[in-house]
MOPAC internal coordinates of N, CA, C and O (Angstrom, degrees):
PM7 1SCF
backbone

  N    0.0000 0     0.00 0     0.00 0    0    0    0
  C    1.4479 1     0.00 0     0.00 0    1    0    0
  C    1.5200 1   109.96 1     0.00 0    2    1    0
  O    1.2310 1   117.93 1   -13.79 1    3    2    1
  N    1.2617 1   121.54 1   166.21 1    3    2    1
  C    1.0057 1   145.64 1  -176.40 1    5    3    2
  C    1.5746 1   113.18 1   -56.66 1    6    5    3
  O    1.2310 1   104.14 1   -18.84 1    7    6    5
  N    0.8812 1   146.86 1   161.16 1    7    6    5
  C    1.9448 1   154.27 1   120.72 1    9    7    6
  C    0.9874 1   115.73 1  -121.78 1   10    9    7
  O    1.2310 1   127.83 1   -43.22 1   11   10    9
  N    1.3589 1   102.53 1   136.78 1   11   10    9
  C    1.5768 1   126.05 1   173.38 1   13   11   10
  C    1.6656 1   103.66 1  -112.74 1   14   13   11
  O    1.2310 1   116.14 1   -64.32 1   15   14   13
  N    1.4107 1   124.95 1   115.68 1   15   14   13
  C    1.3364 1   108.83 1   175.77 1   17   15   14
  C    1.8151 1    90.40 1  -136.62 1   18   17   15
  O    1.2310 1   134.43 1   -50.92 1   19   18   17
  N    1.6022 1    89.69 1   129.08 1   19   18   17
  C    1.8452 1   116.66 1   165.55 1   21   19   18
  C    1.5545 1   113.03 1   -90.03 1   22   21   19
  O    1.2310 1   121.56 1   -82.63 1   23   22   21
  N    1.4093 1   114.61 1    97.37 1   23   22   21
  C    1.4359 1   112.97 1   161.14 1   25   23   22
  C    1.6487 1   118.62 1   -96.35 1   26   25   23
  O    1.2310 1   129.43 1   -43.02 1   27   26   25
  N    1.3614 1    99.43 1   136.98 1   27   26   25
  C    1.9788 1   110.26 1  -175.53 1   29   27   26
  C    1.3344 1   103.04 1  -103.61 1   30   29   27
  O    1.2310 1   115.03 1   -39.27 1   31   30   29
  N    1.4541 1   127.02 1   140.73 1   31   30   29
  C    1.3529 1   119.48 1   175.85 1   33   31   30
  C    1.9076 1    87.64 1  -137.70 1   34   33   31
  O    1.2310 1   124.91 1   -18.16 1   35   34   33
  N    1.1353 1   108.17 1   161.84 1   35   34   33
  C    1.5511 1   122.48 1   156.42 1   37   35   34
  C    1.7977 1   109.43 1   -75.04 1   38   37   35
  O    1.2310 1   136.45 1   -53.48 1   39   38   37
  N    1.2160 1    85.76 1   126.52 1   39   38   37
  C    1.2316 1   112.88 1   168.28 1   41   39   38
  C    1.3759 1   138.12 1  -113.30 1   42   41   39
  O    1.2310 1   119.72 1   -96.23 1   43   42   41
  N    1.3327 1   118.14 1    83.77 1   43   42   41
  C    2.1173 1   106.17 1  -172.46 1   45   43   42
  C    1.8864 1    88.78 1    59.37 1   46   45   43
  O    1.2310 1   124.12 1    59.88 1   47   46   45
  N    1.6109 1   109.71 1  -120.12 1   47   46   45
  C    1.3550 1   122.23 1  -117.87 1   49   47   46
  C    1.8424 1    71.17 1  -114.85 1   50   49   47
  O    1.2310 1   118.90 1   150.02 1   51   50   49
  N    1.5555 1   119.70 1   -29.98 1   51   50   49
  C    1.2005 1   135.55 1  -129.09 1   53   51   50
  C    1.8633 1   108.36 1  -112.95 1   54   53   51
  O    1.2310 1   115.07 1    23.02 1   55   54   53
  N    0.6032 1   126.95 1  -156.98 1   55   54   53
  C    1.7639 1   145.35 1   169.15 1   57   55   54
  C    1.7443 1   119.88 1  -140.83 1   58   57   55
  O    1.2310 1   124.48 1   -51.57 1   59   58   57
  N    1.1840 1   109.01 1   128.43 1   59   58   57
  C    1.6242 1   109.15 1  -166.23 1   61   59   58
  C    1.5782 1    92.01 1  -104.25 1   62   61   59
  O    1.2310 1   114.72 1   -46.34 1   63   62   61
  N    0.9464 1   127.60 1   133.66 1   63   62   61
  C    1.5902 1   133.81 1   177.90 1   65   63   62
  C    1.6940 1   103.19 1  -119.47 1   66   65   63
  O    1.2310 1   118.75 1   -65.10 1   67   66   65
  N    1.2677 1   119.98 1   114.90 1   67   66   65
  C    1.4711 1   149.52 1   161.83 1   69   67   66
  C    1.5500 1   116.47 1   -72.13 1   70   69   67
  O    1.2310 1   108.23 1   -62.93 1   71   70   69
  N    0.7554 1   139.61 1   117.07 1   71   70   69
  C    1.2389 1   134.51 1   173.76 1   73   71   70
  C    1.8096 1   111.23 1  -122.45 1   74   73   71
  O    1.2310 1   116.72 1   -66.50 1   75   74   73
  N    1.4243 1   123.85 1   113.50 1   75   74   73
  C    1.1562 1   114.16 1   171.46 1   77   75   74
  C    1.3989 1   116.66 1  -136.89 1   78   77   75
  O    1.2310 1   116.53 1   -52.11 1   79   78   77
  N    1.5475 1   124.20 1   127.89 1   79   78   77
  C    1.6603 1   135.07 1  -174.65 1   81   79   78
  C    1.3475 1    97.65 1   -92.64 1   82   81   79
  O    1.2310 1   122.78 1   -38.48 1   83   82   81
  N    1.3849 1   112.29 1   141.52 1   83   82   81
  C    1.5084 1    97.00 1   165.02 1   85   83   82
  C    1.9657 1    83.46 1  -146.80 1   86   85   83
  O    1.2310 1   125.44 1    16.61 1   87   86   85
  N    1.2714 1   107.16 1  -163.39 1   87   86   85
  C    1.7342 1   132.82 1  -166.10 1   89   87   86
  C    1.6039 1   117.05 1    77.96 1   90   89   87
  O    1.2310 1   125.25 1  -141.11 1   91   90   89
  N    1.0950 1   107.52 1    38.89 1   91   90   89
  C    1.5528 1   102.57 1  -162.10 1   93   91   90
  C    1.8138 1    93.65 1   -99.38 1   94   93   91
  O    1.2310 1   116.12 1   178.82 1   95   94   93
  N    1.2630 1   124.98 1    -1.18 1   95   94   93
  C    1.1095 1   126.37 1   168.08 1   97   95   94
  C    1.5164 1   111.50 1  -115.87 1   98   97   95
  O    1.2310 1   121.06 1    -8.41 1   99   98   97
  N    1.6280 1   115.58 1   171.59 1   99   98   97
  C    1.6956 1   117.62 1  -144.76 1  101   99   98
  C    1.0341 1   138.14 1     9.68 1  102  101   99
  O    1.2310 1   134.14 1  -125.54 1  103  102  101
  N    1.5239 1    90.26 1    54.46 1  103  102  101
  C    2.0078 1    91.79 1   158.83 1  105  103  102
  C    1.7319 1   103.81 1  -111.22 1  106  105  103
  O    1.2310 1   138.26 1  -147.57 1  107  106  105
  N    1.0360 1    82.22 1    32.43 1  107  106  105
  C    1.7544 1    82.01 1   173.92 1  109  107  106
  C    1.6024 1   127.96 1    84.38 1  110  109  107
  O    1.2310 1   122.95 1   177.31 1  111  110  109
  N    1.8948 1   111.96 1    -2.69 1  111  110  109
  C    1.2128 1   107.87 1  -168.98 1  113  111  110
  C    1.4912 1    92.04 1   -83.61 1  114  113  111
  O    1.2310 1   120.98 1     0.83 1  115  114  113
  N    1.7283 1   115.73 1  -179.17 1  115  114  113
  C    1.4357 1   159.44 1   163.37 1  117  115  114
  C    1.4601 1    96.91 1   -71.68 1  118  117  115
  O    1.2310 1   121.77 1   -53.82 1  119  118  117
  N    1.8271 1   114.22 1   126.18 1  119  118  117
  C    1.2306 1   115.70 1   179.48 1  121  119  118
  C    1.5708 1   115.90 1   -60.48 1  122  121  119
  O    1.2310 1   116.07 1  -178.93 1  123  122  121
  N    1.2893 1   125.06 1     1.07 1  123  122  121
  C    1.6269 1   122.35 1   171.06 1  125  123  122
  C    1.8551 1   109.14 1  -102.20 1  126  125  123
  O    1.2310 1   126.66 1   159.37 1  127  126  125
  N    1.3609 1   104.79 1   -20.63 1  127  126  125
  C    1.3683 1   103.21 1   158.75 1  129  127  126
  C    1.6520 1   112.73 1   -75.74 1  130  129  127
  O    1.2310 1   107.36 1   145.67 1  131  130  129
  N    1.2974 1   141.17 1   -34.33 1  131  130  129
  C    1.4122 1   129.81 1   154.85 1  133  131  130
  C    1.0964 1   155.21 1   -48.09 1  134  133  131
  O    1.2310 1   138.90 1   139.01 1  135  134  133
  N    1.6384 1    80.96 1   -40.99 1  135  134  133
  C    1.9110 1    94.92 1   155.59 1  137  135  134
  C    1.6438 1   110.36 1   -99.14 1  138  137  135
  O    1.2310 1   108.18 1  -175.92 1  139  138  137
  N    0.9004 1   139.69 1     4.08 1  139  138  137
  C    1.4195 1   139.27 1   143.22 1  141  139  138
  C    1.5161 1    99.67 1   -47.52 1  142  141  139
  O    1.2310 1   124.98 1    95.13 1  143  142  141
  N    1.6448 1   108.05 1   -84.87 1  143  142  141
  C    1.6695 1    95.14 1  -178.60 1  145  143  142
  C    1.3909 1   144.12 1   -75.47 1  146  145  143
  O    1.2310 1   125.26 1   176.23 1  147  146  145
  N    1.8081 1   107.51 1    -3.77 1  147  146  145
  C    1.1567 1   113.16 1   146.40 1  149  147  146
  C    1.9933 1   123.50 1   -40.20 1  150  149  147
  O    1.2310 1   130.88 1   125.17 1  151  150  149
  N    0.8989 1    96.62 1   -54.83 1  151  150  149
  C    1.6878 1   116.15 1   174.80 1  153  151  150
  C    1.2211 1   104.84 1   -49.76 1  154  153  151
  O    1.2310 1   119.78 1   115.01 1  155  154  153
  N    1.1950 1   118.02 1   -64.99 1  155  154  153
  C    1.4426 1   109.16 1  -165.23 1  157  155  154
  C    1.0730 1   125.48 1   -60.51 1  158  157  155
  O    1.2310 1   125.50 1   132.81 1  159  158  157
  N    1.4728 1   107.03 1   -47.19 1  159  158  157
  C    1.8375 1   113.86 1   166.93 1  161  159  158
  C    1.5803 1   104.73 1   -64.24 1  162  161  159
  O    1.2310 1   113.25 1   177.45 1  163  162  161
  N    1.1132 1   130.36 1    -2.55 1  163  162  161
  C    1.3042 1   107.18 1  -166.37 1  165  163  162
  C    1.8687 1    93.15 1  -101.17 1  166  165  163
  O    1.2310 1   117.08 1   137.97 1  167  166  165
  N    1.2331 1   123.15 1   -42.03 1  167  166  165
  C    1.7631 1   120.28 1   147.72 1  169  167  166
  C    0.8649 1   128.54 1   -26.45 1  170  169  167
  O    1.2310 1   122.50 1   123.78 1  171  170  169
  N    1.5563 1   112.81 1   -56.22 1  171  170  169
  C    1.6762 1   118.50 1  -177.62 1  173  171  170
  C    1.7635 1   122.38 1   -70.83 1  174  173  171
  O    1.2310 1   126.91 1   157.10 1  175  174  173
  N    1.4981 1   104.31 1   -22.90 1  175  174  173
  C    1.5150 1   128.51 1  -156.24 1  177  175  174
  C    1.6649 1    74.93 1   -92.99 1  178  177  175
  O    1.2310 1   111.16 1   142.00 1  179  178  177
  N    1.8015 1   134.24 1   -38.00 1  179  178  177
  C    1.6766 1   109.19 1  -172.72 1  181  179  178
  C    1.0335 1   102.89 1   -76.90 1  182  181  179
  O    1.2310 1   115.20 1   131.58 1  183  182  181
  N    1.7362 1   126.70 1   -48.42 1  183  182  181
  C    1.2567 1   119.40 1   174.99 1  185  183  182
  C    1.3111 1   139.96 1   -39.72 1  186  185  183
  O    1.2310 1   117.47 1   139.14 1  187  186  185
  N    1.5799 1   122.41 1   -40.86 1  187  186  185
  C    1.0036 1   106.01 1   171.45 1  189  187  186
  C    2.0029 1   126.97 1  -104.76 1  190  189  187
  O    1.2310 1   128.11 1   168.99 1  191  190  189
  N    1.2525 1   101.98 1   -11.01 1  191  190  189
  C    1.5126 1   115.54 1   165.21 1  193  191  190
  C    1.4973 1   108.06 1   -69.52 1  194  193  191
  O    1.2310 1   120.84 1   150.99 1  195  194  193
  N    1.2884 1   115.99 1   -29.01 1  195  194  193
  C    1.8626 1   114.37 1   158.71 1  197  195  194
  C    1.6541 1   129.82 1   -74.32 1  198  197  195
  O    1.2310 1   135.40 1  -172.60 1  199  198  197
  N    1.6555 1    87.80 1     7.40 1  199  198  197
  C    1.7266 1    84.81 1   175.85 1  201  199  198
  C    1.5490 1    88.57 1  -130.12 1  202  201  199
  O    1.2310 1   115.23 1  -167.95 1  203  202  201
  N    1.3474 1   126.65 1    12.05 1  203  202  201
  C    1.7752 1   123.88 1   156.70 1  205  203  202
  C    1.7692 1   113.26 1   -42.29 1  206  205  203
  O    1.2310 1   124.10 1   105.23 1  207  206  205
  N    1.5233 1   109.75 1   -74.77 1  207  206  205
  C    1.1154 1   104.48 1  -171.15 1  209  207  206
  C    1.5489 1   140.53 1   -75.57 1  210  209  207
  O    1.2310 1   125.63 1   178.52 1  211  210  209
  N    1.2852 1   106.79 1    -1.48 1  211  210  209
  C    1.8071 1   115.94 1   144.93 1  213  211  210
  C    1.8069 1   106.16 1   -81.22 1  214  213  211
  O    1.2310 1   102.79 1   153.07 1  215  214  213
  N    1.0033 1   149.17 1   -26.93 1  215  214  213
  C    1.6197 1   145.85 1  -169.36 1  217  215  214
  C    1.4605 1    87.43 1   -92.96 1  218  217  215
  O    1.2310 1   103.68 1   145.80 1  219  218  217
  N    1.4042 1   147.65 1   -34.20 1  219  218  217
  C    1.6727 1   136.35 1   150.94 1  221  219  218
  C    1.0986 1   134.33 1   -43.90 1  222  221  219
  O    1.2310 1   129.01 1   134.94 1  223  222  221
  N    1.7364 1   100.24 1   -45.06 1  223  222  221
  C    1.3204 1   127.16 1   164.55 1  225  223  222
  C    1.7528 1   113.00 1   -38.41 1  226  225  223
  O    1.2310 1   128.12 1   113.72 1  227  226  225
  N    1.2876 1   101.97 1   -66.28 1  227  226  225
  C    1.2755 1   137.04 1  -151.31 1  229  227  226
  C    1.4791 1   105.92 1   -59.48 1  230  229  227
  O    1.2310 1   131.38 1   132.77 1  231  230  229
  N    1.5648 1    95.63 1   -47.23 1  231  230  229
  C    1.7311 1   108.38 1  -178.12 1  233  231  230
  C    1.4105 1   107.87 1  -105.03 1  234  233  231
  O    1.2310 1   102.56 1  -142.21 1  235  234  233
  N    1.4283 1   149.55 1    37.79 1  235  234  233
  C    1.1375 1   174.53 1  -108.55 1  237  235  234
  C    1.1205 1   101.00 1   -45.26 1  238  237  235
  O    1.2310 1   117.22 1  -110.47 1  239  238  237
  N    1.5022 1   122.89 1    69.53 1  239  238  237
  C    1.5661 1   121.72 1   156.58 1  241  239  238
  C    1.1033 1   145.83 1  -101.58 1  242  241  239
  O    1.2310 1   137.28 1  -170.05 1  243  242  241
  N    1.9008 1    84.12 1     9.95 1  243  242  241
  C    1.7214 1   111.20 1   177.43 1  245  243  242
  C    1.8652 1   105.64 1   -97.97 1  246  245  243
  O    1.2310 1   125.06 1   169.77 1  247  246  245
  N    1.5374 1   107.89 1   -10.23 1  247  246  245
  C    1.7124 1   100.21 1   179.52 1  249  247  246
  C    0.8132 1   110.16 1   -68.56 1  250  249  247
  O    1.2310 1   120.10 1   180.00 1  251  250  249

């Protein structure tokens, strides 16, 4: 199965957010089925981690 793990560190003034997935190997797929879904999460993971820091914004956890 899958992991999704969010690490927070202090940053300067700020918070550094890490984000790392891993299990995408031995679950039994074909190395073109891995990087097939490597890819996909890796699209979906810019899309929506690129709309993090306006939704921080938004709920003021960047003041």
């Amino acid at each position: 199965s899958l992991l999704v793990r969010f690490e927070l560190e202090p940053s300067g003034a700020g918070t550094l957010l890490r984000m790392v997935e891993s299990g995408f190997d031995g679950r039994g797929l074909d190395d073109a089925q891995v990087v097939a879904e490597y890819e996909d999460h890796e699209s979906g993971w810019d899309h929506f981690l690129g709309r993090l820091p306006a939704y921080a914004a938004s709920v003021g956890a960047l003041s």
